[in-house]
N, C-alpha and C positions, 0 to 999 in steps of 0.2 A: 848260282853263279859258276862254281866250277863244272857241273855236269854240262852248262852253255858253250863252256869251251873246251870240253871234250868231244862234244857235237862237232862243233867247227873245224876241230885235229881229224877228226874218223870222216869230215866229206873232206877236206884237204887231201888226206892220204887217200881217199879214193879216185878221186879226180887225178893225183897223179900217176896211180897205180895205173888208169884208163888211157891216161897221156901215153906214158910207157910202153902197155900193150899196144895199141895204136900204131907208136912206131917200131916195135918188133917187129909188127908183121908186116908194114910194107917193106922193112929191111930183106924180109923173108920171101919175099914171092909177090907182095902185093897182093895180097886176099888168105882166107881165112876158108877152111872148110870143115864142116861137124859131121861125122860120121852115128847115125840113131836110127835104131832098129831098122837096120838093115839098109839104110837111104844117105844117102850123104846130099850133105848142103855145103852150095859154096858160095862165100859174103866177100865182097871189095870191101874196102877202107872205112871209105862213108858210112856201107851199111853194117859193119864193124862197130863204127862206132856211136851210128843211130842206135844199133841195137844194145849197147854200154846206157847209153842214156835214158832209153826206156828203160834198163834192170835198174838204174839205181831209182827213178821215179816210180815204179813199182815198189823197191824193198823201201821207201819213203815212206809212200801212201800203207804199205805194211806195218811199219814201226805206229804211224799214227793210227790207225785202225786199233791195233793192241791196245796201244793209250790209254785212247777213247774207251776201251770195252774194259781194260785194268783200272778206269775211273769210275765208270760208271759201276763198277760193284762194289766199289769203295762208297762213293755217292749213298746206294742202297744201305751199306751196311753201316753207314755214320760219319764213315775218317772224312779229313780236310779232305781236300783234291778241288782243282782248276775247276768244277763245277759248281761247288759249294763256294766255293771264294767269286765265281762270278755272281752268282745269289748274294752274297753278302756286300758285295761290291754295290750291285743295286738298291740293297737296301739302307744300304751306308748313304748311299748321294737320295734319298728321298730321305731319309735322316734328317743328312745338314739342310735340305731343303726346306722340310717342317721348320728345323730349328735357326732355319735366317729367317723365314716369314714371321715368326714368333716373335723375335725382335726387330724386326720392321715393327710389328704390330704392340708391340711394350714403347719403342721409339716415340710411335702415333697416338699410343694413349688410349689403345685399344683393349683395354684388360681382357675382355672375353674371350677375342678370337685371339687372343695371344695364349690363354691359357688352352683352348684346344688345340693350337699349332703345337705347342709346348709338351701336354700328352701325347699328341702323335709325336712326337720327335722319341718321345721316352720309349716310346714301344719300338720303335726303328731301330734307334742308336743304344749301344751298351759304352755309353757315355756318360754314366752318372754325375762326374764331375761337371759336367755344362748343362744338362737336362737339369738336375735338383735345383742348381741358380735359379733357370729363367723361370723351371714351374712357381719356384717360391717367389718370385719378382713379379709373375703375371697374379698369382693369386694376392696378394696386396694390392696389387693395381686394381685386378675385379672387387676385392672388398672382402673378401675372404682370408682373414688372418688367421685361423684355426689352421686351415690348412698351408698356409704360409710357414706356420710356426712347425708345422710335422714335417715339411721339406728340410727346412735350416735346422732342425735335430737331426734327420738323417747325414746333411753331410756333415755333421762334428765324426761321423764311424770314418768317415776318408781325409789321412792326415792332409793329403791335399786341398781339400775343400774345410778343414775343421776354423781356419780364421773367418772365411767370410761367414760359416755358418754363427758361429761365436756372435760374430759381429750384425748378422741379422737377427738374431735375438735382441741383443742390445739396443739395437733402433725399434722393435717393435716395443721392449719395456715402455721405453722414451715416449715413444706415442700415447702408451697407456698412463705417462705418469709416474710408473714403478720405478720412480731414480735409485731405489735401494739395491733391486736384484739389478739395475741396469749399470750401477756402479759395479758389481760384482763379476760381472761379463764381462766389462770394460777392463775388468784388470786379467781377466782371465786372456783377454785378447791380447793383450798389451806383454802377455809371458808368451804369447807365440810371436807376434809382430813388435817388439820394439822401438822400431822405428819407424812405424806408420801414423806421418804426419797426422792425418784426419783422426784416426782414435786420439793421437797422444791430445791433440785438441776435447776431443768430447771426454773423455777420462778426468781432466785437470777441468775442464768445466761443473762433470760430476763433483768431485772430489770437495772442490771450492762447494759449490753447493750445500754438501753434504758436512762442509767446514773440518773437513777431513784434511789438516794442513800439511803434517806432515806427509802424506802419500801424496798431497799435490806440489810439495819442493821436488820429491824423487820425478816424478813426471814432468817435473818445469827442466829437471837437470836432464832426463832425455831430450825435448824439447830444446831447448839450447846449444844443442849439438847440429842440430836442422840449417841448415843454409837461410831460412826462412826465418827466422829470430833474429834482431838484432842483439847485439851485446848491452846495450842502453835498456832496451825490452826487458832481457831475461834479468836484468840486476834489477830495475823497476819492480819487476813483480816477485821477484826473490825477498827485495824489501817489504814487500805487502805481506807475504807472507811471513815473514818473520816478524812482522807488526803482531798479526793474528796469532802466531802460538805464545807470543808477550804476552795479550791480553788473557787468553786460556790459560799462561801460565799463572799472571797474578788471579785468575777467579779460581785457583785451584790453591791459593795460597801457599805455592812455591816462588818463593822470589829471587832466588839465586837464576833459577831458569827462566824466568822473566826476565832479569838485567840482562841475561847473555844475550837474549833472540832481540830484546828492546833497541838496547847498543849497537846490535849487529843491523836491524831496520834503520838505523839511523847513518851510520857507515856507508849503507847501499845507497840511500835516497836520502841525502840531508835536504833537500827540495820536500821532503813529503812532510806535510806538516803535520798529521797526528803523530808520526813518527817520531817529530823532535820533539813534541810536548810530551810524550810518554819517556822518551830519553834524559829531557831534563826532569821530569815530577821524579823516577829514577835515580837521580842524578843529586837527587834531593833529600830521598829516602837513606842513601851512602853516604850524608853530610859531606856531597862533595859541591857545593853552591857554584862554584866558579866555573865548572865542566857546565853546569848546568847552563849556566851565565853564557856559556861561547857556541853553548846551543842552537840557544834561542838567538840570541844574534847573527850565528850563519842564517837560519832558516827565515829569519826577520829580513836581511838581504834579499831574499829571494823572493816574499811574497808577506808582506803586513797580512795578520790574520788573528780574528779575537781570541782564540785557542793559543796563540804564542803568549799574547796580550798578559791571559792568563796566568799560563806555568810563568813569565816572568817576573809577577806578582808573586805569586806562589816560594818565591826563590826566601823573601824575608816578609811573611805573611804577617810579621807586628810592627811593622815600621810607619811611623807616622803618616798622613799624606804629604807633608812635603817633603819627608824625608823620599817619597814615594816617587813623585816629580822629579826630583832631583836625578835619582839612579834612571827614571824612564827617559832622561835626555839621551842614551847611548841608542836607543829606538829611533826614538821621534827624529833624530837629526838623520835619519839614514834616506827614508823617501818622504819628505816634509809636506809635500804635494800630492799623496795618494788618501784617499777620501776615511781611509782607516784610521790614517795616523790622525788625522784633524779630528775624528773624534776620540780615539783617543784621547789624545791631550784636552778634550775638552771635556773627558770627562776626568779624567784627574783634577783637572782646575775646578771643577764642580766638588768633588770630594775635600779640595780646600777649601772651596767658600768663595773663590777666587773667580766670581761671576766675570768682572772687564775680561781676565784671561781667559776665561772658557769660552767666551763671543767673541775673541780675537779668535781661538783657536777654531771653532766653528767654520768662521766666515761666512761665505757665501752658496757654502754646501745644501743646508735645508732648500734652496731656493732651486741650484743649479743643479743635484743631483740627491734630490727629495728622497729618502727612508723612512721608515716606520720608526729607527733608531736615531739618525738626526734631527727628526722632527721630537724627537720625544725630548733630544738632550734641548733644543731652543725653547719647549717650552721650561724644562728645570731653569734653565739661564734665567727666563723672563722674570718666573716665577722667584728666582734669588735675587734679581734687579728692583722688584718689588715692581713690577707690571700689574696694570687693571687685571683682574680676576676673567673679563673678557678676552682682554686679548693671549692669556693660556688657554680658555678653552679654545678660542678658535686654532691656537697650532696643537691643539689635543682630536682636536677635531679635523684637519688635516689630516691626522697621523690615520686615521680610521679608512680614510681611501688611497694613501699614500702606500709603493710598492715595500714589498717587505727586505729587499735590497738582497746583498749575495748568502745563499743559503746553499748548503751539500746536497747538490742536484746528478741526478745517474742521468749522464747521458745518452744511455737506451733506451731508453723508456720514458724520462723523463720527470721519474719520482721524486719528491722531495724529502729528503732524512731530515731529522732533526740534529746527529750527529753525524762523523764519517764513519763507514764501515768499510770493512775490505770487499763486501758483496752486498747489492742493490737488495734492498728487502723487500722489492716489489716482483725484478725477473730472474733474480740470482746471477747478474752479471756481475765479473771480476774486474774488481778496478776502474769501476767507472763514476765514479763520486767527483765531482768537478765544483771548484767553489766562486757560482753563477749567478748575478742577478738575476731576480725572481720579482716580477709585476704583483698586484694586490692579487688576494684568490678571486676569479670568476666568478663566484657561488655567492660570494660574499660581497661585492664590490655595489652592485646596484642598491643592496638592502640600505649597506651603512650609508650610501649618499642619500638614499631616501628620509633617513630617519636623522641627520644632522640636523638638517633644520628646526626638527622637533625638540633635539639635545640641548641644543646651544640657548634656544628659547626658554626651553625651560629654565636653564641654570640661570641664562638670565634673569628674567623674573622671578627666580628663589633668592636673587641674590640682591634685587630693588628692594624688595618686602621688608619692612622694617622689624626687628625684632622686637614681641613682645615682655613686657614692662614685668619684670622677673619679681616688681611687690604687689603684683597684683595678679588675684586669680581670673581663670578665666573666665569662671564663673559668673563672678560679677561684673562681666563689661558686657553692653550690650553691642550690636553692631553698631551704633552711633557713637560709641562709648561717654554715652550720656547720666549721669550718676544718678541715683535712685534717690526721694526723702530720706529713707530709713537710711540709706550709706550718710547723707549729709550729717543726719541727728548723731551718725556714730562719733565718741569722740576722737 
């Protein structure tokens, strides 16, 4: 830059030093005369100052001449110089050129000719930083993760490239299954990028996985910082979380640290209903009955569920049944009309004996919105009504095709638990336990309607048959049960 505008000072001041001569001498005579070896010359204005023009385009064409010859031995002997930098230049734009077709050809789903576009760019460009990426991106695309994997160790050596290399290891683990080492990358990424959305995502998915709770609160507290979380979100799954080191705490038989993290689940999401039953069972264990009591009742508000049912049971586990009935009025009056509460209630009336009230409590449930468990409590009713022996089996037999009604279903996948967990034990997804009507199983539904008819018949006809005459062996009846001389002669 500076020597450019010292160029431009040295023709300035020549040009006007020429202006100047110029007009000296038409001041002076108007021509110019040169006296050489022994001959004099004599130049007008014009040609004065033609011939100015021509010496500085001559001392021009001189300086570049030098240049060019002061380059070209630099050229030979190594240094930089305007020669070497136009070579480079060249091969800089067939570089980027390789390396756009390359990802044209990664874009297209071309693994192959993307990975030689990719080597040729690496030999062109001393661009490790962008070469290493796409060779390693083309060679997973061709199917070549061996050498995928030797790209993304090379760049962890350049602090600039060392996250995504980090981070393409970590998705190859993933692929392979290795959530252990792929956990361990993840966190290694996660101490250079912080706040990279998409890790802090698969980190806390590991992590959860891996039932690693407490590194996945630290990840949910970055996480929570993001624009992308709602606050409703991050205290949801905070409560999950602190559901999970409850349960690890009590199987580790600390309970002080259970109550805290138990308490604290229950604080965040009193909606979550494992949460309040472990809060009140808790709640229970501290002989504090009444905490327990306003537990279950928030969470009973929000969603009847046989787990509340439970721990509200739980609260005075010797109390009579109607003593039982009695305290369960603070429930049952809250959604009278929600299909839980009616059986409910109809199964307390059943544990007092209290069949009319259990078949009021019922109603028209077994009919209107059929389970495995309503159907089971209307056969107990019948069966305490003192109904034909027939018509229980037939609502026993119902029950056998009839759906199994709301059960702890992951709605990714579609698994069904037998209990809630904080993580689907089918895909490892976080929080997705939902409590969903569930139809009779497929596998099983053809068979048992097949073989009803067989059940029902049978018991039928076991239960025509008369029983035999308990003074008399069997021995001695015949199929006629026609009596022998010798039995008559007996006295």
């Amino acid at each position: 830059m500076l020597w450019t505008l010292l160029k431009i000072v040295i023709f300035l001041a020549l040009v006007t030093a020429g202006a100047y001569a110029v007009l000296f001498i038409m001041d002076n005579g108007g021509g110019l005369s040169v006296s050489f070896a022994g001959r004099e010359f004599a130049f007008t204005p014009v040609e004065v100052l033609i011939l100015l023009v021509v010496l500085l385009l001559v001392f021009w064409l001189a300086l570049k001449a030098a240049g060019l010859l002061v380059a070209t031995l630099k050229f030979l002997t190594g240094d930089e110089t305007a020669i070497s930098r136009f070579f480079d230049r060249s091969r800089e734009r067939r570089g980027f050129a390789a390396l756009t077709e390359g990802m044209m050809a990664l874009a297209s789903g071309d693994g192959k000719n993307a990975m030689t576009k990719a080597r040729k760019a690496e030999k062109l460009l001393d661009r490790p930083e962008l070469t290493r990426l796409i060779n390693a991106q083309a060679a997973e695309m061709a199917g070549k993760p061996d050498e995928a994997e030797t790209y993304y160790k090379r760049m962890l050596e350049d602090p600039r490239t060392r996250f995504v290399g980090v981070h393409g290891l970590m998705r190859q683990r993933l692929a392979t299954g290795d959530t252990e080492t792929a956990l361990k990358l993840a966190e290694k990424a996660f101490a250079l990028k912080p706040k990279h959305d998409g890790l802090l995502d698969s980190l806390f998915a590991l992590q959860t996985a891996q039932k690693d709770w407490a590194g996945a609160r630290i990840t949910l507290g970055a996480k929570a910082k993001s624009p992308d979380m709602t606050r409703d979100v991050a205290m949801r799954r905070d409560a999950v979380l602190s559901y999970a080191d409850a349960e690890a705490a009590l199987e580790r038989g600390e309970t002080e640290a259970a109550k805290t993290a138990g308490l604290e689940a229950n604080r965040l999401a009193p909606e979550l209903i494992p949460a309040a039953a472990l809060a009140a069972r808790l709640h229970i264990q501290a002989g504090s009955p009444r905490a327990a009591n306003r537990t279950i009742t928030k969470a009973w508000k929000t969603a009847p569920h046989p787990a509340l049912a439970a721990a509200f049971a739980a609260i005075h586990a010797d109390e009579t049944p109607d003593q039982r009935r009695k305290r369960f009025d603070a429930l049952l009056t809250v959604h009278p009309d929600h299909p839980e509460t009616k059986m409910l209630a109809a199964e307390l009336a059943l544990a007092a004996e209290d069949f009319p009230a259990a078949r009021k409590a019922i109603g028209s449930l077994p009919e209107t919105d059929p389970s495995i468990r309503s159907i089971a409590i209307m056969a107990a009713i019948e069966r305490g009504q003192g109904a034909d022996d027939s018509v229980v089996r037939g609502w026993l037999a119902r029950a056998l095709t009839a759906p199994r009604g709301p059960q702890w279903t992951c709605t990714n996948c579609g698994h069904v638990h037998s209990d809630w967990v904080p993580t689907c034990e089918n895909c490892d997804a976080f929080d997705t336990l939902d409590w969903i009507d569930q139809p009779a199983p497929a596998d099983s539904t053809s068979g048992a309607a097949a073989m009803l008819p067989l059940i029902v018949g049978m018991l039928e006809d076991s239960s025509k048959q008369p029983d035999p005459s308990p003074d008399v062996d069997d021995a001695d009846v015949t199929e006629d049960s026609t009596p022998t001389e010798e039995t008559e002669k007996q006295p």
